[in-house]
MISE-572998 format. One line per field, with one value per residue (C-alpha): residue number from 0; residue in one letter; y, z, x. Coordinates in nm, 2 decimals. Last residue first. Layout:
REM residues N
num c(NUM;...) $
residuo c(A;...) $
v c(Y;...) $
w c(Z;...) $
u c(X;...) $
This chain:
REM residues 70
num c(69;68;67;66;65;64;63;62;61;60;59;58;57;56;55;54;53;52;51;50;49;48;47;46;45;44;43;42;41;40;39;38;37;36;35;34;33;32;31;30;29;28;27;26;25;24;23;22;21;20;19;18;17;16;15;14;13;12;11;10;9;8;7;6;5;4;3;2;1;0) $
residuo c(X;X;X;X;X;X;X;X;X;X;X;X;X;X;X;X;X;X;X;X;X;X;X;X;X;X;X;X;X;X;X;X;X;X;X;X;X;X;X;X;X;X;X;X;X;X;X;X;X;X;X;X;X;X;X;X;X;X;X;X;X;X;X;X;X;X;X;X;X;X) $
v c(6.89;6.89;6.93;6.61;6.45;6.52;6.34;6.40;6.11;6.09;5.77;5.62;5.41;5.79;5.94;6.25;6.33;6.67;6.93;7.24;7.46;7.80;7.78;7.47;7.13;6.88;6.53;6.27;5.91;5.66;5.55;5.78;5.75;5.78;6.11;6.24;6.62;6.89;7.24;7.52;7.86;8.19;8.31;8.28;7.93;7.86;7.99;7.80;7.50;7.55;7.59;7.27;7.11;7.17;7.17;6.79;6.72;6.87;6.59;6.33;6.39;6.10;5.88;6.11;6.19;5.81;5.89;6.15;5.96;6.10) $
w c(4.72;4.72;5.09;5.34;5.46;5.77;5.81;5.77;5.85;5.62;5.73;5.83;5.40;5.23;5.38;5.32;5.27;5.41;5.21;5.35;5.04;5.19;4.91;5.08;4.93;4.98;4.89;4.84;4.86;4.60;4.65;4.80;4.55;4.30;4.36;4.34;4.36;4.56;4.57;4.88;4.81;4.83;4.46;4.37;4.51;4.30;3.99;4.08;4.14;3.81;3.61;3.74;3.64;3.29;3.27;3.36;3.12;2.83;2.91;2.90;2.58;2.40;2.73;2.86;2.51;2.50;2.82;2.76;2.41;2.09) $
u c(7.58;7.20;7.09;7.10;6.74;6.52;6.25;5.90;5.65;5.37;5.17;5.54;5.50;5.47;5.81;5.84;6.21;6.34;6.53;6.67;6.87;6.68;6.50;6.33;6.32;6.03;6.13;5.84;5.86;5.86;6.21;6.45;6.74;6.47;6.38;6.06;5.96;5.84;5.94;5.99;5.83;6.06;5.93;6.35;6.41;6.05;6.17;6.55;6.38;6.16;6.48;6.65;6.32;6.32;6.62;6.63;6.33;6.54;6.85;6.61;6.46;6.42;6.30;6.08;5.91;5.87;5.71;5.51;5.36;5.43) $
């Protein structure tokens, strides 16, 4: 099976997935960084401190603040 059909099948395992690596990495004291499709393809680095800021790819990797996860 292809990752992405798997994607697709499984959505609901994909999200644990990364819900438990934010909470690993919240624990270890490193921030994470992911996609999220409300902020196009641009990075979002979150802190374990709940901080997140948007990098934003197109501003030659601008940072900019952005609100924590409600």
């Amino acid at each position: 099976m292809l990752l992405s059909e798997w994607l697709r099948q499984y959505p609901n395992a994909l999200r644990r997935v990364g819900v438990r690596a934010l909470e690993d990495a919240k624990r270890a004291g490193i921030p994470v960084h992911y996609m999220e499709p409300l902020y196009g393809g641009d990075i979002i680095r979150e802190f374990p401190d709940g901080r997140r800021e948007r990098i934003v790819a197109g501003e030659d990797g601008a940072v900019v603040p952005i609100p924590p996860r409600c």
